[in-house]
C-alpha positions in Angstrom: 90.9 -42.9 137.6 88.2 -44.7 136.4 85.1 -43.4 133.9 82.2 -43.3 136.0 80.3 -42.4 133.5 80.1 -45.0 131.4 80.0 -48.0 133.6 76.9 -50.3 133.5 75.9 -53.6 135.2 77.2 -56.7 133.3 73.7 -57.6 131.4 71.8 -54.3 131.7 70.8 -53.2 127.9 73.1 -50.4 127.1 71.3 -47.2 126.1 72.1 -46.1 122.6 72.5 -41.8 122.0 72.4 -41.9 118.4 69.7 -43.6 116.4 70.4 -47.1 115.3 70.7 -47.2 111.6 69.5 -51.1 109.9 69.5 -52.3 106.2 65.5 -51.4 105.7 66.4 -47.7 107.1 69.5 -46.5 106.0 69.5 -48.4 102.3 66.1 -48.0 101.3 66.6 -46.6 97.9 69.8 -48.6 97.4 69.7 -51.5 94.7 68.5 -54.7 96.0 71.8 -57.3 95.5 71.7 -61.3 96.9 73.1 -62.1 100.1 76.0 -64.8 99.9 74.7 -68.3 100.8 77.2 -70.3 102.4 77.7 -72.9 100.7 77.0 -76.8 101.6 79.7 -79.1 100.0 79.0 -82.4 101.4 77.6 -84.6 99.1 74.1 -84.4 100.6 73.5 -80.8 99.0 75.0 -82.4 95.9 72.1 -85.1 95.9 69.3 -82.5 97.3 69.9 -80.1 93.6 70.0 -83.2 91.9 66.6 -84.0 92.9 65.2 -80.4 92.8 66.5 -80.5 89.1 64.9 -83.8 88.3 61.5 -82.8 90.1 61.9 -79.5 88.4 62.7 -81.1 85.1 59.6 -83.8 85.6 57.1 -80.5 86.6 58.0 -78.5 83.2 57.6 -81.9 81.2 53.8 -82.6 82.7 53.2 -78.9 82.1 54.1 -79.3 78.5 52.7 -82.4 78.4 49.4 -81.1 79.2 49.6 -77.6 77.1 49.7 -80.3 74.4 47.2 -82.1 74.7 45.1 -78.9 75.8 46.1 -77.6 72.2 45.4 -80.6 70.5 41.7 -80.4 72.0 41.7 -77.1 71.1 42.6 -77.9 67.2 39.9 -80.5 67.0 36.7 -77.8 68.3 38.3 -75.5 65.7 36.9 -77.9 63.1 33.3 -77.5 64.1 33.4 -73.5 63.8 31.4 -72.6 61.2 32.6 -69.1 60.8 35.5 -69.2 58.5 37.4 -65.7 59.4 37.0 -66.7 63.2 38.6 -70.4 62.5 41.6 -68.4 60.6 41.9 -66.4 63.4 42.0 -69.0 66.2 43.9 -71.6 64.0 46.7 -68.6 63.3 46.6 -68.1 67.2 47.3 -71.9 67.3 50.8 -72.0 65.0 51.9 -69.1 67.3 51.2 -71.6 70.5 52.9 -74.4 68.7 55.6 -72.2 67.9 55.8 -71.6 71.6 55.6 -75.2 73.0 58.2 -75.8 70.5 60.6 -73.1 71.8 59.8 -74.3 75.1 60.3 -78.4 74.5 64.0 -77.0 73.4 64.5 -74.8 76.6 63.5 -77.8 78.8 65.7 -80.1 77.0 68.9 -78.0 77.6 67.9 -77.8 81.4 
């Protein structure tokens, strides 16, 4: 005997009783964890993270680059501030930014 009851047109949208539960809904307060990318391994997505890496590696150089000379500007106006406790201020604040551009010359070489 067939189930009357439950037969629909081939293509009509089926009618849901119970409320359809999605990520945003049901896992709302649940940790946030990365989806699994499928992976390319032709040789194109080889060459395509080579290049991100090179124009990555070329963007952090020209930022340094420029904190540099930005620092070195910097150093030179110190010079013309009368004031001595604000120059010993400013020229401390200075050997900490060094210190920094240093650390980061290292982390941009290991890249």
């Amino acid at each position: 005997m067939l189930n009357v009851v439950k037969f629909r047109r081939p293509g009509a949208p089926m009618r849901r009783t119970e409320p359809m539960q999605t990520m945003a809904i049901a896992k709302r307060d649940a940790p946030l964890a990365p989806f699994a990318i499928a992976c390319d391994s032709g040789r194109g997505a080889n060459q395509r993270l080579k290049a991100a890496r090179a124009n990555a590696k070329l963007t952090i150089a020209r930022a340094i680059a420029t904190l540099e000379e930005n620092h070195r500007q910097i150093r030179a106006a110190i010079h013309k501030i009368a004031d001595s406790s604000a120059r010993a201020r400013l020229e401390a604040d200075l050997d900490l930014i060094e210190r920094e551009l240093a650390l980061a010359k290292r982390k941009s070489a290991s890249l």
